[in-house]
C-alpha positions as CSV (number, residue, x, y, z in Angstrom):
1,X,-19.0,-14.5,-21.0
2,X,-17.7,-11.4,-19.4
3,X,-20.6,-11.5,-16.4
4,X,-20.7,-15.4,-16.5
5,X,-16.7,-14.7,-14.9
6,X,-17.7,-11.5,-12.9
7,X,-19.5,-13.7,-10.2
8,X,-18.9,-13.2,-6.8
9,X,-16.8,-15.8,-5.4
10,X,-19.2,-17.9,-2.9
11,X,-19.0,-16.4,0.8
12,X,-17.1,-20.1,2.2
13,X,-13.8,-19.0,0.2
14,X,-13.6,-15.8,2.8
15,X,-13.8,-18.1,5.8
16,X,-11.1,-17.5,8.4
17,X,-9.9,-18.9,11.7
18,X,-10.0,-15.8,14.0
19,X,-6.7,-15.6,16.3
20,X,-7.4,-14.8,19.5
21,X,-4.2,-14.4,20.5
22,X,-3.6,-11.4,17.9
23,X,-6.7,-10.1,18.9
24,X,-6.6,-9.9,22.4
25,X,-3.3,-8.2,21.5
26,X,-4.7,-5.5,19.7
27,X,-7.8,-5.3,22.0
28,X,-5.2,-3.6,24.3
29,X,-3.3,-1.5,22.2
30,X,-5.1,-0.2,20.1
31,X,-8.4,0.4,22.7
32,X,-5.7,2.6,24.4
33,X,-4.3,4.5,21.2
34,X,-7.5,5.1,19.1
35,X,-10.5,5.1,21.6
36,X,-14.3,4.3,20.2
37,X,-12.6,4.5,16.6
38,X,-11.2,1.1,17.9
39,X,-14.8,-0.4,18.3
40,X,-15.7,0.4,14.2
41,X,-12.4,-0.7,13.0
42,X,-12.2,-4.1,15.1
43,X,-15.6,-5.4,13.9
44,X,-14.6,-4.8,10.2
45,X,-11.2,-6.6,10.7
46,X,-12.9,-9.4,12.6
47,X,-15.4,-10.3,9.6
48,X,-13.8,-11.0,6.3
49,X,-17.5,-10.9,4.9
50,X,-17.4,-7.2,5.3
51,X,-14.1,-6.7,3.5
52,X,-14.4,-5.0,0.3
53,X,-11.8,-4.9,-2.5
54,X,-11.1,-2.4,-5.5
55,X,-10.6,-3.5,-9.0
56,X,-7.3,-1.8,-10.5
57,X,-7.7,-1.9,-14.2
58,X,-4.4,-2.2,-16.3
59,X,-3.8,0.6,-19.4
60,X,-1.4,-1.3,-20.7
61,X,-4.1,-4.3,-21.9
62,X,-7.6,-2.6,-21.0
63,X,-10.7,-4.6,-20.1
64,X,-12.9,-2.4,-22.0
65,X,-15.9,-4.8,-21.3
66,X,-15.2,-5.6,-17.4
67,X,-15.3,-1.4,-17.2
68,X,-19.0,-2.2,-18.7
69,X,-19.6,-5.1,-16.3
70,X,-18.2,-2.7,-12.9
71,X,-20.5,0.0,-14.2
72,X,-23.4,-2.0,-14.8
73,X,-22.8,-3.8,-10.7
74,X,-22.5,-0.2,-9.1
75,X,-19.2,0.7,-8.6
76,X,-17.5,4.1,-9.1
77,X,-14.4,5.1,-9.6
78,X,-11.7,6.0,-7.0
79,X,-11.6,9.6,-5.8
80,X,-13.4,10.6,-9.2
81,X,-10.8,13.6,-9.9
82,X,-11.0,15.2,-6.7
83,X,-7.2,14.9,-6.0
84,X,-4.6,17.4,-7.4
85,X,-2.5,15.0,-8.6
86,X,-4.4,11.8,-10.0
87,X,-3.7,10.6,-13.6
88,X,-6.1,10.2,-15.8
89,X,-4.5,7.2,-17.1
90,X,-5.2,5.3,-13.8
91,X,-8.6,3.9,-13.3
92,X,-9.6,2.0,-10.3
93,X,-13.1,1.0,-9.2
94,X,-14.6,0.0,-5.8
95,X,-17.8,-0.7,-5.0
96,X,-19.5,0.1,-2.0
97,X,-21.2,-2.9,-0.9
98,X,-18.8,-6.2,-0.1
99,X,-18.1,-7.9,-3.4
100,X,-15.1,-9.6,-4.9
101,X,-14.5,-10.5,-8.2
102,X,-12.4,-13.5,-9.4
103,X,-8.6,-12.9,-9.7
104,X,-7.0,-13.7,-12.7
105,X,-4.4,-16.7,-13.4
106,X,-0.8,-16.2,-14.1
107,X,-0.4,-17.2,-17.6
108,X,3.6,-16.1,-19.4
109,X,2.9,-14.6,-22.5
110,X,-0.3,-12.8,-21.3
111,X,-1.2,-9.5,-19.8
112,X,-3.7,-9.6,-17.0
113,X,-6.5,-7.2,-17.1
114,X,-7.2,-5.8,-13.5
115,X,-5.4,-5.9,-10.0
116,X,-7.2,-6.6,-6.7
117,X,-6.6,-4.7,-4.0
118,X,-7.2,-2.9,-0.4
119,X,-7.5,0.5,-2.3
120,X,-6.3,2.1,0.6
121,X,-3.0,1.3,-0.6
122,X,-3.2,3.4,-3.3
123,X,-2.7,6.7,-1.4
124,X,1.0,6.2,-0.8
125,X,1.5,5.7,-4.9
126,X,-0.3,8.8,-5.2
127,X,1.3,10.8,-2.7
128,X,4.9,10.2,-3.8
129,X,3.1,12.3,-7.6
130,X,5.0,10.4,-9.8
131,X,5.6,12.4,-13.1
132,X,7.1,10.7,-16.8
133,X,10.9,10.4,-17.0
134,X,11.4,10.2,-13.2
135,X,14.0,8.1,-11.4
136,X,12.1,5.7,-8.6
137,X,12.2,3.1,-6.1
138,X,10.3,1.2,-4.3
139,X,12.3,-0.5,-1.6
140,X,10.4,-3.0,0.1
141,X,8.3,-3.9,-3.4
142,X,7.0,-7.2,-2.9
143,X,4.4,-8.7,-3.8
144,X,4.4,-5.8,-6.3
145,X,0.9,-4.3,-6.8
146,X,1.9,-0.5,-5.6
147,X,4.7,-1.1,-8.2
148,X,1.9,-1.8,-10.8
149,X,0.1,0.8,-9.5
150,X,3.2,3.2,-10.2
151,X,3.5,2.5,-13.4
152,X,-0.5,3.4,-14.1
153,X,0.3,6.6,-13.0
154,X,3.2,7.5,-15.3
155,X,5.9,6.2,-17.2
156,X,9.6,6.7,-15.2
157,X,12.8,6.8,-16.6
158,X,13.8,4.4,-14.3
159,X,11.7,2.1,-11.8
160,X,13.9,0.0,-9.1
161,X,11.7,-2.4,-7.8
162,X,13.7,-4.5,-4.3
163,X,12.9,-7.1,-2.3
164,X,15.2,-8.7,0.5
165,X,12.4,-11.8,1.0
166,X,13.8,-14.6,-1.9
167,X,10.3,-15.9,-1.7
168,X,8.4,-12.8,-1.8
169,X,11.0,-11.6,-4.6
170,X,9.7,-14.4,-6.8
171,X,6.1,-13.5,-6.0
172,X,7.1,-9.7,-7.0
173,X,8.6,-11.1,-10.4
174,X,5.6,-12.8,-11.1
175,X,3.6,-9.6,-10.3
176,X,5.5,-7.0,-13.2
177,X,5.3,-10.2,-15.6
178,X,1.5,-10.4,-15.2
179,X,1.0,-6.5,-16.0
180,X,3.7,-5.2,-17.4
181,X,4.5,-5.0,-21.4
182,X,7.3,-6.1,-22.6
183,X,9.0,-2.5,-23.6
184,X,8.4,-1.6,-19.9
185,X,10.9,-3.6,-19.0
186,X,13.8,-2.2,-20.0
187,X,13.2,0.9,-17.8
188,X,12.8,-1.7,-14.7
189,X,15.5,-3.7,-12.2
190,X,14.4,-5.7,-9.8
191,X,16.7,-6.8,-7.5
192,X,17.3,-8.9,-3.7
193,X,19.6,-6.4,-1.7
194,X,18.9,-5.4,1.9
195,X,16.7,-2.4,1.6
196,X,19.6,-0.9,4.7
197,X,21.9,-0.6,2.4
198,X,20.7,0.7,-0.3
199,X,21.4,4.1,0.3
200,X,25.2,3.4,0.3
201,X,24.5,1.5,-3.2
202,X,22.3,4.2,-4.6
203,X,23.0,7.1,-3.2
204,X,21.1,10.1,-3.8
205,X,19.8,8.4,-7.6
206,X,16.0,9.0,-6.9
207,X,13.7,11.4,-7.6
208,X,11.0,9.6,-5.2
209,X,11.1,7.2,-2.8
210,X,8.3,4.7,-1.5
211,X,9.0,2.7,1.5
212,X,6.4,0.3,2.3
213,X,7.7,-0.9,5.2
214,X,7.8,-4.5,6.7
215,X,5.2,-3.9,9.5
216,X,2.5,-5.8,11.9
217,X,0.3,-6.1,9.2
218,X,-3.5,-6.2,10.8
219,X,-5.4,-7.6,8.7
220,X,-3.3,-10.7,8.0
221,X,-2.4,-11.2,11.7
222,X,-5.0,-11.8,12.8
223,X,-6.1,-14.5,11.1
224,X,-3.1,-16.4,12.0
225,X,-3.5,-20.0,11.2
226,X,-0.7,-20.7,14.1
227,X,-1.3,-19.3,17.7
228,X,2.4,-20.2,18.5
229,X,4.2,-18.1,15.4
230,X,1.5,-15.5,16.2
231,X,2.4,-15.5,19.9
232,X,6.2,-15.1,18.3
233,X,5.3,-12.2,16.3
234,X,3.7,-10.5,18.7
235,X,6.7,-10.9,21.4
236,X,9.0,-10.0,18.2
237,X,6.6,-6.8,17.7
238,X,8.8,-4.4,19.3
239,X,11.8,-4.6,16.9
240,X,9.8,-3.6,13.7
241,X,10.8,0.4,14.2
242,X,13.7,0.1,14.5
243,X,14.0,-2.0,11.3
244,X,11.7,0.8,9.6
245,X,13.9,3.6,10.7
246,X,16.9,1.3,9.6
247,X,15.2,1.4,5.8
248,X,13.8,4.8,6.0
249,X,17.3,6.5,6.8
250,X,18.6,4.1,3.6
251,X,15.7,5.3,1.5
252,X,17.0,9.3,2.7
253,X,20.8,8.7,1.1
254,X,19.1,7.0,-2.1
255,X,16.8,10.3,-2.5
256,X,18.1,13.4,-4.4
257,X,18.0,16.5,-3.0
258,X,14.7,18.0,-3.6
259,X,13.2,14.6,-3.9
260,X,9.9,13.0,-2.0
261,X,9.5,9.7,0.2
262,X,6.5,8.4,0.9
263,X,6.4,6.1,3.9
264,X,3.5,3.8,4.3
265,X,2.3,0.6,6.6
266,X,-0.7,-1.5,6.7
267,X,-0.7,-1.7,10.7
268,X,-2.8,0.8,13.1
269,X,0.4,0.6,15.5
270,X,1.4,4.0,16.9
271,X,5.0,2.7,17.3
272,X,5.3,1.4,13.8
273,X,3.5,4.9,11.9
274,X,3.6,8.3,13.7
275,X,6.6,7.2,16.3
276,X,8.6,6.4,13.4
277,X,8.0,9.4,11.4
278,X,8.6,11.2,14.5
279,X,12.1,9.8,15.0
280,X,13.5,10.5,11.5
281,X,12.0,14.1,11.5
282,X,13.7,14.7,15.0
283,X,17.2,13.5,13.5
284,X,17.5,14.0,9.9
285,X,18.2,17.7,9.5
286,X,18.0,17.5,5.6
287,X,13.9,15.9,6.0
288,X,11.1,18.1,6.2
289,X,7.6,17.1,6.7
290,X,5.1,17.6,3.8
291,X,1.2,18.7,4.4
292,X,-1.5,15.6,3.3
293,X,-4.5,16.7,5.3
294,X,-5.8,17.6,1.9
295,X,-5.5,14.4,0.7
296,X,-7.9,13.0,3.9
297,X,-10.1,16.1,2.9
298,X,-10.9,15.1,-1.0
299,X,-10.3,11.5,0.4
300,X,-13.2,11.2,2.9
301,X,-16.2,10.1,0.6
302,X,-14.3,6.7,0.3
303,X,-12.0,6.2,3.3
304,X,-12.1,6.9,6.8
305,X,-9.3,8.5,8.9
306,X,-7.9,8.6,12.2
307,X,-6.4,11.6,13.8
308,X,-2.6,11.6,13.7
309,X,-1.5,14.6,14.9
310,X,0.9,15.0,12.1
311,X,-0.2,17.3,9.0
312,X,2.6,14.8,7.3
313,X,0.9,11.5,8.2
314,X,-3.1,10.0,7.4
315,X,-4.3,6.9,9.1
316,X,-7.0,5.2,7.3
317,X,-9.3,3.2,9.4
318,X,-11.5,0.4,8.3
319,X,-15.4,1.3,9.3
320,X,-18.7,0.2,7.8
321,X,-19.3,1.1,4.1
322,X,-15.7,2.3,4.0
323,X,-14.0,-1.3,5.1
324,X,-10.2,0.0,3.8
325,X,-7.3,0.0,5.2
326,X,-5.7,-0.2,7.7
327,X,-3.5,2.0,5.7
328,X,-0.5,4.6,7.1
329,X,1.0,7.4,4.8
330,X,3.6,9.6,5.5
331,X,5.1,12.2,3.2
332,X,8.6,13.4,3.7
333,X,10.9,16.0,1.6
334,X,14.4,16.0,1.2
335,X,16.1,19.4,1.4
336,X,18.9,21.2,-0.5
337,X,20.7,21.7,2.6
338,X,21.8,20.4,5.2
């Protein structure tokens, strides 16, 4: 049963309208702010038939016979212990070749099993080293999955999940239903308040942060099924920093002295990753940046990475066998003093 449901869904499901619009967008920027590493990355995002996708599994209802199935199709494990900090409780599989299982229905009642994902987007959940008992938010949390992927790490004290979108909130809800036991849920609030001000709600409650901030969004972008809204959002492009270093100074006053944030986007934009981390180090005297090269180090057999030129930031960069991301992480400290 397990392999007859473990079939690849057929290749016309992935088909998707190119937007040439968004992509003669990017052409421009990004030829100027990566170089040849452009070239790789643009013939990856262009062909959803080369997009691969990691299977998450869930501890807290374990699909003890898919781990069979995944082993017995190729794929490894993430990272395989090579990281200081990853749990052993969290167990995430990719497989090297393009291949996508089926997801699983929403169904009250019942657990799902595993999580798709970009498993790029796993590096911001395991910078911010989330340990048992811990206080944490995640401010911009829909549709929910690096929440999930929080709580396969550890078990918090406290996990405040918020989302300003009413529709994406929904879609979040849905999310912590579908993976999340029961118990679990009495250490968890969700709520719908402006990620700005939650600072002046919260302040200093947190021992982490993560901030996975509204951004471009590549991938999505530029498959655009309307040229017009696209040609909006590109022409609207130009306010998203400021409305990231809105919600990163918020996420500062909700963090505890001594605390971590963890920034992260899912764009390649200069102005959106390093520009932004740039701006808060340059005028938050109580933020200090904290050294991930490692993490790109132990990191490279699976991802590939663009220079930054920040020790604090890592820009993973879709290319050919290693199709994740786009994917920026940032990891800031909060001092004792100001």
């Amino acid at each position: 049963m397990m392999l007859a449901r473990l079939t690849a869904k057929p290749e016309r499901k992935l088909a998707k309208q190119l937007c040439k619009v968004v992509l003669d967008h990017f052409d421009t920027q990004y030829s100027r702010e990566l170089g040849d590493a452009w070239s790789a990355a643009r013939d990856i995002l262009i062909s959803p038939s080369c997009w691969q996708h990691a299977v998450l599994l869930n501890r807290f209802n374990y699909p003890f016979e898919l781990e069979k199935d995944l082993h017995f199709k190729g794929y490894h494990t993430l990272f395989q212990g090579s990281l200081p900090y990853y749990p052993k409780s969290m167990k995430c599989y990719l497989s090297r070749i393009p291949h996508r299982i089926p997801s699983e229905r929403h169904q009250v009642g019942n657990l799902k099993k595993y999580y798709l994902l970009n498993a790029a987007s796993l590096l911001p959940v395991l910078a911010l080293e989330l340990r048992d008992g811990e206080k944490v938010l995640d401010l911009c949390a829909a549709p929910g999955g690096k929440s999930v992927a929080l709580l396969q790490c550890a078990c918090p004290g406290y996990l405040h999940c918020n989302e300003y979108d009413s529709l994406r909130l929904r879609w979040l809800r849905q999310t912590l239903e579908s993976f999340i036991p029961e118990p679990l849920e009495n250490v968890i609030k969700v709520s719908e308040l402006d990620g700005r001000e939650m600072g002046d709600a919260q302040p200093e409650k947190f021992d982490k942060v993560l901030v996975d901030a509204p951004c471009s969004n590549d991938r999505s972008w530029l498959f655009s099924s309307d040229s017009q809204k696209a040609a909006s959002r590109i022409s609207q492009r130009r306010k998203l920093p400021v409305l990231q270093i809105e919600l990163l100074r918020s996420a500062i006053k909700a963090l505890r002295p001594g605390g971590l944030l963890v920034y992260s986007t899912c764009t390649l934009s200069k102005a959106e990753n390093q520009d932004v981390i740039s701006e808060i180090l340059n005028s938050c005297s109580n933020i200090i940046p904290v050294n991930i090269e490692e993490m790109a180090r132990t990191c490279s057999r699976d991802f590939a990475f663009a220079p930054t030129g920040q020790e604090c930031g890592l820009l993973v960069i879709p290319e050919k066998g290693k199709a994740w991301g786009p994917m920026y992480v940032a990891k800031l400290k909060k001092s004792w003093t100001v």
